[in-house]
C-alpha positions as CSV (number, residue, x, y, z in Angstrom):
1,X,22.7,-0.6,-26.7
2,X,24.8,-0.6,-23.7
3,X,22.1,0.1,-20.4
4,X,22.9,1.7,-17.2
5,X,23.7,0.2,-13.7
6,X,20.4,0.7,-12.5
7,X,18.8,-0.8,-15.9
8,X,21.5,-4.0,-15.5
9,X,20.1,-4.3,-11.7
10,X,16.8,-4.0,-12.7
11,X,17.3,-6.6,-15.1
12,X,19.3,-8.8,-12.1
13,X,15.8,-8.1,-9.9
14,X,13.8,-9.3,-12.7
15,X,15.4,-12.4,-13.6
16,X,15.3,-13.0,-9.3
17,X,11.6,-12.3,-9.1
18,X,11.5,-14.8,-12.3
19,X,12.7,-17.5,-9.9
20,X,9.8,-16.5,-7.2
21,X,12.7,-14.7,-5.2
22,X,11.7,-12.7,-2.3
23,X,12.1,-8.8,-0.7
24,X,14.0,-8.4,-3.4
25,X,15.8,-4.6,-3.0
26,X,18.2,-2.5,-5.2
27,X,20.3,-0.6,-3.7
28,X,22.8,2.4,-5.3
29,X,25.6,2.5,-3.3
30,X,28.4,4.2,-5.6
31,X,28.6,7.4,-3.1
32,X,29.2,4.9,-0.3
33,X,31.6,2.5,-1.8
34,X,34.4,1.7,-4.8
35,X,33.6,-1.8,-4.5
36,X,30.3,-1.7,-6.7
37,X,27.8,0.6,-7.4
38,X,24.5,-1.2,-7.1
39,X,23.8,-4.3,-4.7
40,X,20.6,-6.6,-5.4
41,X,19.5,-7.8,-2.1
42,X,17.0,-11.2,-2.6
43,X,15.9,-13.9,-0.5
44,X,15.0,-17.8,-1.2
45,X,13.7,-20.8,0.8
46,X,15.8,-23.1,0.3
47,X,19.1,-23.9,-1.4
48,X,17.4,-25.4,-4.8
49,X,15.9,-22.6,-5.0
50,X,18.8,-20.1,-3.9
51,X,20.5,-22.2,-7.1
52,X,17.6,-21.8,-9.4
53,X,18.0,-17.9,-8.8
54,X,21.6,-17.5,-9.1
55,X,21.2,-19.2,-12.3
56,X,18.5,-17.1,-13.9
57,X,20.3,-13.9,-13.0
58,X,23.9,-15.1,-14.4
59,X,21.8,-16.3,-17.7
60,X,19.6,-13.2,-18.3
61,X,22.7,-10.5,-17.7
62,X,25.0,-12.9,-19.8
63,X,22.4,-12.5,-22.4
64,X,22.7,-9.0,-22.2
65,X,26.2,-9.0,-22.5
66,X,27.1,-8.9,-19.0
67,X,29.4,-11.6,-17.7
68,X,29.6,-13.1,-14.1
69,X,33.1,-12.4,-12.8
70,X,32.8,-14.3,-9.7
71,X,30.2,-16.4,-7.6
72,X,30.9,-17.4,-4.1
73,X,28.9,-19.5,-1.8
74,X,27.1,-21.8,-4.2
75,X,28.4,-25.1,-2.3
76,X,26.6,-24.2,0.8
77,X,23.8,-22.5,-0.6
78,X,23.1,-20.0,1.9
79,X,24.3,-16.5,0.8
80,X,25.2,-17.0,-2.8
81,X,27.7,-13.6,-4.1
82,X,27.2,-13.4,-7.9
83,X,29.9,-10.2,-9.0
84,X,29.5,-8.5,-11.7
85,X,32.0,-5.8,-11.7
86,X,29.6,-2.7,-10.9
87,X,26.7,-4.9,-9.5
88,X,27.1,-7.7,-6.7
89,X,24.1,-9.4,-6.6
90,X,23.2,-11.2,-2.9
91,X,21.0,-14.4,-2.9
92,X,20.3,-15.4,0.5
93,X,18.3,-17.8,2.5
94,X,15.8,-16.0,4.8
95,X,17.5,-16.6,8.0
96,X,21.1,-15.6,7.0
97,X,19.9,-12.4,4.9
98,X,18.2,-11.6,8.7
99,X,21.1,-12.2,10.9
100,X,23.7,-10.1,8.0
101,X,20.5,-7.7,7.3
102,X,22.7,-5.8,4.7
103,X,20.0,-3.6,4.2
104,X,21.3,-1.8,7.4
105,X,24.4,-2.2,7.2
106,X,23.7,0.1,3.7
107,X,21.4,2.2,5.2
108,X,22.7,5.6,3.9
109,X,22.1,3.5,-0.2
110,X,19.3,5.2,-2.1
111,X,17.3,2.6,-2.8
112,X,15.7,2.3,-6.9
113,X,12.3,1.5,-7.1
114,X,11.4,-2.1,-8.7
115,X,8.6,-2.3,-11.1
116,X,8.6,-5.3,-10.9
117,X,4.6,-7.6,-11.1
């Protein structure tokens, strides 16, 4: 059964939270932008872990069928981009997902609740 953007983000959130991610958000941003239409904003302490959640949200979309087209900033470990066509998915260390604060920058984004325990 093929699921929704917002299901497949939820799903990304989930796997994130999995990993003990942080302020994890979920934003719908298709009025706002071609470029995707939900962002999953999450935070980490430290690059293991940054790695750790990157890795758990590529396995558990792949599993659903949803591949990883791109990941950018694994090397450094401090804002990780994981693209999945209609859902980019930002991993960031606290400090760096303070100074970029994408959040604000996305302001106008309706953001989906997380159910998330």
């Amino acid at each position: 059964m093929i699921q929704s953007i917002d299901q497949i983000a939820l799903q990304a959130a989930s796997a994130a939270a999995d990993k003990k991610a942080q302020d994890i958000v979920v934003l719908d941003i298709h009025e706002l932008t071609p470029i995707a239409d939900c962002f999953v904003i999450c935070s980490a302490k430290s690059g293991t872990q940054i790695e750790a959640v990157a890795k758990a949200v590529r396995d558990r979309l792949g599993e659903l069928g949803v591949p990883c087209k791109g990941t950018e900033g694994l090397d450094e470990a401090r804002w990780v981009l994981l693209d999945f066509g209609d859902l980019v998915v930002h991993v960031f260390r606290e400090e760096d997902r303070d100074f970029y604060h994408l959040e604000r920058l996305w302001g106008d984004a309706r953001q989906i609740p997380l159910d998330i325990q």
